[in-house]
N, C-alpha and C positions, 0 to 999 in steps of 0.2 A: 435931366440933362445928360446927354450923350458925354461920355467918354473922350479926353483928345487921345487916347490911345487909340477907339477904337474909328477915328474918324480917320486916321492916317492910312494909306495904302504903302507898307515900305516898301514892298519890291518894286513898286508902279516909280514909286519916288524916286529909289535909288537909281535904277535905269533912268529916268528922267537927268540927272544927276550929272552920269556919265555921259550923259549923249550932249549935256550943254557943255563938258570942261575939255570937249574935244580931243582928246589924247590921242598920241600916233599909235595906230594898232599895228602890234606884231602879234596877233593871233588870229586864229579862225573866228567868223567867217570870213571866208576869201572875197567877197564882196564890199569889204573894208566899210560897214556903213551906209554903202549905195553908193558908195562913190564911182566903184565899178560902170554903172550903166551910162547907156550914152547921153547925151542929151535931147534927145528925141525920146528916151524910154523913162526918163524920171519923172519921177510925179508920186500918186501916192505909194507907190510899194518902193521908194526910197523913203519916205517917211515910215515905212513897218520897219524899212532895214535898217535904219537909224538907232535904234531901240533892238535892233536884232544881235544879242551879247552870247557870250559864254560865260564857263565858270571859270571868271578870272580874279584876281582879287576882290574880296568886297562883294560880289554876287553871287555867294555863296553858290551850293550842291544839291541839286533836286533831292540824289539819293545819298545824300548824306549832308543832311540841311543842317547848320552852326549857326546864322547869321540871317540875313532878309528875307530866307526862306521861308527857315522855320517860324519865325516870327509870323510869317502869312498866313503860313497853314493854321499856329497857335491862335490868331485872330480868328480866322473861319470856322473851328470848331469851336471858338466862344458864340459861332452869329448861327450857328445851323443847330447848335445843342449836343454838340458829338464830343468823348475823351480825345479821339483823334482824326484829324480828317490830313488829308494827302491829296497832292494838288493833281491832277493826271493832263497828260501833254498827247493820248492816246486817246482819247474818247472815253465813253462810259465803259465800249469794249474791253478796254484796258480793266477796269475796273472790276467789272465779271470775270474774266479769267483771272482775274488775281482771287477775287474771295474765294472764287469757288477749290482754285488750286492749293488756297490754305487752309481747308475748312478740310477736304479732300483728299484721299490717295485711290491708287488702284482697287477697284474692288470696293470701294466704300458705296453707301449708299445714301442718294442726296435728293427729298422729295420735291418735287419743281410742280409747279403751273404746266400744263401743256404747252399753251401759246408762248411762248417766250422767243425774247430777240436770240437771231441765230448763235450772238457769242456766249451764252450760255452753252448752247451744245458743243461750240469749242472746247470751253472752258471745261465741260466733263471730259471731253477727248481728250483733252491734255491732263486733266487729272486721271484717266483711267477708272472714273467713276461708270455708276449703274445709278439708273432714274427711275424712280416712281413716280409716273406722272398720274395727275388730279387733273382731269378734265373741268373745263370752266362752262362757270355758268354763259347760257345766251341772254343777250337783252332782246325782249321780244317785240318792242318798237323798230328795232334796227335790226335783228340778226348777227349784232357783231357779238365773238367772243369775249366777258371781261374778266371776271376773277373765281376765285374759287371760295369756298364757305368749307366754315369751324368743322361741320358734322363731315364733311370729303376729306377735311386735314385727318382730323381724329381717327375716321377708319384705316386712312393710311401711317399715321404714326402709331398705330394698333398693332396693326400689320406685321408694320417691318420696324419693331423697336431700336433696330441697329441703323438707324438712319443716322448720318451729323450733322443735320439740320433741314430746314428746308426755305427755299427759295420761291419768291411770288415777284411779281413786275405787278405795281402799283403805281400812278394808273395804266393805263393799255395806251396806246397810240391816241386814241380819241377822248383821252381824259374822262373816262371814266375810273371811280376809285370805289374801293371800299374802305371799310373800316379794319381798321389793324390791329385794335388795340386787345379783342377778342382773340384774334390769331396769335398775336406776339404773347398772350398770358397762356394758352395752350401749349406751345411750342418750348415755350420757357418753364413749364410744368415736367417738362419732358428730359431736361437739360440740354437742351440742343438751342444752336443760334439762329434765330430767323433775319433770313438775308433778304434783303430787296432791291430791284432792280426800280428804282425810281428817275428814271433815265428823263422822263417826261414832269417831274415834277418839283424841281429845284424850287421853285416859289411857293411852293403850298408851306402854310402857316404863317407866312408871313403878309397876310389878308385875312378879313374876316370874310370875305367870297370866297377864298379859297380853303379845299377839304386840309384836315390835318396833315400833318408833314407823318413819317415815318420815323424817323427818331422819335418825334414825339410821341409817338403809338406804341416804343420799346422793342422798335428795331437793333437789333444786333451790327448790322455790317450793310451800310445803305451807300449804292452808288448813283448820281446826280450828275447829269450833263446841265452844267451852267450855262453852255451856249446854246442852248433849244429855248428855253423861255426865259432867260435871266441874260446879261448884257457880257460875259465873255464871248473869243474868238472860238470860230469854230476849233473840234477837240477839246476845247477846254472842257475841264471836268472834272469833279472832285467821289472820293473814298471816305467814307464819315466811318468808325468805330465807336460805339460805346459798349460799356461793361467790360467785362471779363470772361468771355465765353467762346472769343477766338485771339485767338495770339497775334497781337499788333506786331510782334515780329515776323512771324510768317507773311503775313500782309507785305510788309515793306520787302521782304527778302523777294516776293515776288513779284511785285511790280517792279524792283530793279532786272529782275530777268525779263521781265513782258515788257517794260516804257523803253525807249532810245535813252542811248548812256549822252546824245547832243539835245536836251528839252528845249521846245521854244522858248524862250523869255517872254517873247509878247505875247503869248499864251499865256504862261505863268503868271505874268503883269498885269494881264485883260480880268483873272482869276482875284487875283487882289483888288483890284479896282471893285470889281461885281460885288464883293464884298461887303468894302465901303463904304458903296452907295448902298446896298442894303441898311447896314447899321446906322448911316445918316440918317435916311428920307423914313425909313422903315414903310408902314403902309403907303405912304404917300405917294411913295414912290409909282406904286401901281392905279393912282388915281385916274390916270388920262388916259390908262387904255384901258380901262374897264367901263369907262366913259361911254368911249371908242366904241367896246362889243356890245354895248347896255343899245346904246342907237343902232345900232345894227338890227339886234333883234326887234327891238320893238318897229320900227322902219321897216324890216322885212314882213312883216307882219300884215299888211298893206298889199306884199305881192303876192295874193292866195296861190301861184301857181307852185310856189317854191314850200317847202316844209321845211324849217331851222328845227331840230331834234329839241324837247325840252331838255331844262336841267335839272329836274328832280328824278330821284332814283327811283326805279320803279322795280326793287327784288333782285337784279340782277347785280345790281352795283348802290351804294350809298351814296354817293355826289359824284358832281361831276366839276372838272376846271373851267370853267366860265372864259376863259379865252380860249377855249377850244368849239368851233363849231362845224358842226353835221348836219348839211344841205344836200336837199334833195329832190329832183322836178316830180311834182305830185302828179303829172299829168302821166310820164311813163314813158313823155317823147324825148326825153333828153336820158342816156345813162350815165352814171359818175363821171366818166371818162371822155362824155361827149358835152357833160355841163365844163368839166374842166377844157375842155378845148377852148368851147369858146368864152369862158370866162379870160385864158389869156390873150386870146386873142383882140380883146380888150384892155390888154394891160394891169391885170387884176392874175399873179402868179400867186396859186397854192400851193399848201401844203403835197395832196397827196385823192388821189380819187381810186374810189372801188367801184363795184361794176353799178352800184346803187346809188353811192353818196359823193358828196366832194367835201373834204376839210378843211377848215379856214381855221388859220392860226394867227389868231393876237395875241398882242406880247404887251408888256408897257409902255415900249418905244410907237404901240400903233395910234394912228391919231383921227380925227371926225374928217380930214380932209381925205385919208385911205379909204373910211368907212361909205362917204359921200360916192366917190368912185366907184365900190362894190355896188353899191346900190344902185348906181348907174347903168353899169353892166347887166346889172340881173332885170332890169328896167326894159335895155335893151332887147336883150334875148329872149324877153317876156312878148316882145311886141314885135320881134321876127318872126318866133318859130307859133302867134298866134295862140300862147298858152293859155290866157285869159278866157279864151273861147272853149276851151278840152275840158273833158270829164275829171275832176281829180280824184283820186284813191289816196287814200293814208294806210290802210291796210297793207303788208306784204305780201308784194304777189311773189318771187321767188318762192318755189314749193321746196326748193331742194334742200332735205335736212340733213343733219351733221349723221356722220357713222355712229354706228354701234358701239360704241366705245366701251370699255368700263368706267364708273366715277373712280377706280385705280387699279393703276396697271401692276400690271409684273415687273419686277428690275427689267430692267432695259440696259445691256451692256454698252458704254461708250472706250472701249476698248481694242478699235482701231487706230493701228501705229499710223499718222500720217504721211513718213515716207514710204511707203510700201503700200496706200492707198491704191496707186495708177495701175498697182502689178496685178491687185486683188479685185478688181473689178470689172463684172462683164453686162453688157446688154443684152434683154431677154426682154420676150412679149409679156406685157404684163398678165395674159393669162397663165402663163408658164411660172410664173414669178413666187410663186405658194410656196413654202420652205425655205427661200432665201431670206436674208438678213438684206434689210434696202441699204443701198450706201447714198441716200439722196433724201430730202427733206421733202415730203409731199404734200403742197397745202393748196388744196383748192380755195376759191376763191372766190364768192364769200363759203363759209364764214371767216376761215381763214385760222384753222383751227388743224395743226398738222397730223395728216392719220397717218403718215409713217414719219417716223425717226431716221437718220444715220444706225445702222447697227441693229436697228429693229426689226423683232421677224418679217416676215409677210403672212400674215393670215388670211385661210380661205374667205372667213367675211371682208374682212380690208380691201381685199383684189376684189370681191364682187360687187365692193359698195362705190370704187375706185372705175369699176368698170361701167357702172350705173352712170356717173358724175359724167366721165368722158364722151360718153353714148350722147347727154343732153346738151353737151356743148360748154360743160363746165371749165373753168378757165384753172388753170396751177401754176401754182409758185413753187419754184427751190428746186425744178427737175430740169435734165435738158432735152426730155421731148413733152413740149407744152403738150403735143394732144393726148399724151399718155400711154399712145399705143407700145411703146415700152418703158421699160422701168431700167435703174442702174441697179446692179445688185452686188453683192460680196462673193467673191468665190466659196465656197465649201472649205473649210479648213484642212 
């Protein structure tokens, strides 16, 4: 039997509290409530501002929690398995540059995943840190980059023994995971904390479909966006800590410099709540939409033209999240981008599509009446564009493979002041571009796997393999001349 401690939401409560005993505000927000808007604009975002508080009596201090706060936080790191968790009002972003700025100073060295979300590379700019990046394995069904393995850590924590830890993003975008519990015992062999960016994986462990959670693997310092697959407002998001291997003060010292000193409440409330219902329903909770993905697949199964990616791992990755799916026209007439077109134009809005796949994101809240719809759609578009009748291929035809990389690199300086960016930066032909340090994230696309860095030399292979990609019409992210014909670079010191 559940807990009545752990079934109360106090900050959800408390702001409930306030918003029925009506008190006349003399504070900010200047929006008094919602009462501000006209009558023509009321509706539901006077109901968010109703609930939209400060720190006034009673609703305690993000960054200096005594009372309803703390109490929230103390709840969440009872339900997620963490000594400390901390609510964030900033996103998972917030979260990464906080660990990494307390784990980190200038000059340190911090061994990272390659693929990682941009606010890590922040997150070392602002620490002043140097990256040893571990190139990730491909999965070779799809081409996408997912994680890296023991024997690539090990060479690198060989390496460069003066590392303070190292960082992984477990799972990738598409809900592939691996196993952590092998890394987190290496890492931890080492005295160093393993950090993870779990941005995509706030419900795992709490399913038996779903891969281990990260604490539970003996994560050190895991950050979790609860509005991506769990029922908080967008930004919401939480900082788990356990052990003693990064200083819970440094943590907090720094998210009060990175979070807004005005947090949303309904943020913060939405956070508690998600909670909650975790500790309530526990698995159950995720019944109806697992439902939900389970008829999907097996339904789609039916439309030989489309490929749903399996869930078993096949070497690249250990599981995968079962609400995550990767769709793909086997025929070759539809590409990611053109399956997503006309998937919304059906009324069926995705996630996110690459030049191959389109991802389709279920959550708990999704249900057989969404799923009935996709299936609709792809029904549709099966019987417009005549796929039923075409050749299908399962095999990858995309030939173009990832650069030369090494399985680990050189420190890599992030040691660009960012005011003084605009002054130190010039454009140059990317064949001229050899000896410069890039000031731009280079990720072609697929696999999506960046071969330059912010700060990162340019080498003669990079630029020639750079120059290969461009040639065949390959697509990039993170630069601001998509065809590549030049690159942004750092001035010479």
């Amino acid at each position: 039997m559940i807990h009545d401690r752990y079934i109360r939401a106090p900050l959800y409560e408390t702001l409930l509290e306030y918003h029925f005993q009506r008190r006349s505000s003399f504070h900010v927000p200047g929006h008094k409530g919602g009462s501000a808007l006209s009558a023509k604009n009321k509706g539901m975002l006077e109901q968010i501002m109703s609930i939209d508080f400060t720190e006034i009596t009673g609703l305690d201090d993000l960054h200096q929690p005594e009372g309803v706060i703390k109490e929230a936080q103390e709840l969440a790191a009872d339900c997620f398995g963490a000594d400390r968790t901390y609510f964030l009002v900033n996103g998972s972003t917030a979260g990464n540059l906080a660990m990494i700025t307390a784990v980190c100073g200038r000059g340190d060295v911090l061994i990272v995943q390659r693929n990682v979300h941009k606010s890590v590379i922040h997150g070392l700019m602002l620490a002043g840190a140097r990256a040893v990046f571990v190139t990730p394995w491909l999965d070779p069904e799809t081409g996408l980059a997912t994680s890296v393995g023991s024997k690539d850590l090990a060479e690198a924590l060989d390496r460069y023994p003066q590392a303070k830890g190292v960082l992984l993003t477990n799972p990738n975008y598409y809900g592939m995971a691996i196993n952590l519990k092998p890394i987190a015992d290496l890492v931890h062999s080492r005295g160093i904390p393993l950090l993870v960016d779990e941005a995509h994986g706030a419900h795992f462990g709490f399913h038996p479909a779903f891969p281990e959670s990260a604490l539970s693997a003996g994560a050190d310092v895991v950050v979790q966006s609860a509005h991506k697959m769990l029922t908080a407002l967008t930004m919401g998001a939480m900082l788990h800590v356990r052990g003693n291997l990064v200083d819970v003060h440094k943590i907090a010292s720094r998210l009060s410099m990175l979070q807004t000193s005005s947090p949303s409440y309904p943020i913060m409330a939405s956070l508690d709540l998600c909670r909650s219902m975790l500790q309530q329903e526990g698995s159950r909770l995720f019944e109806r939409g697992l439902e939900s993905v389970g008829t999907f697949r097996d339904k789609a199964a039916s439309l030989d033209a489309f490929q749903v990616v399996k869930l078993e791992g096949n070497g690249a990755y250990d599981a995968r999240d079962p609400f995550k799916v990767i769709l793909r026209d086997r025929t070759g007439t539809l590409n990611g981008f053109e399956l997503q077109r006309e998937l919304e134009i059906r009324g069926c809005m995705i996630e996110m599509a690459d030049p191959r796949h389109v991802l389709l994101l279920f959550s708990l809240a999704s249900s057989l009446a969404d799923t009935e719809k996709l299936l609709s759609a792809l029904t549709d578009i099966n019987d417009k564009f005549g796929l039923h009748e075409k050749e299908k291929h399962d095999a990858l035809t995309n030939k173009i493979t990832t650069a030369s990389m090494p399985h680990v690199s050189l420190p890599i300086p992030f040691d660009i002041d960012p005011s003084r960016l605009d002054d130190c930066v010039q454009t140059v032909p990317l064949d001229n571009s050899v000896g410069y340090r890039s000031a731009e994230m280079v990720i072609p696309y697929p696999p999506g796997i960046p071969v330059l860095y912010p700060g990162e030399p340019v080498t003669k292979e990079a630029a020639a393999y750079l120059a290969v990609l461009a040639n065949t019409g390959a697509r990039f992210q993170g630069t601001m001349d998509r065809s590549l014909a030049t690159l942004q670079v750092l001035n010479p010191d």
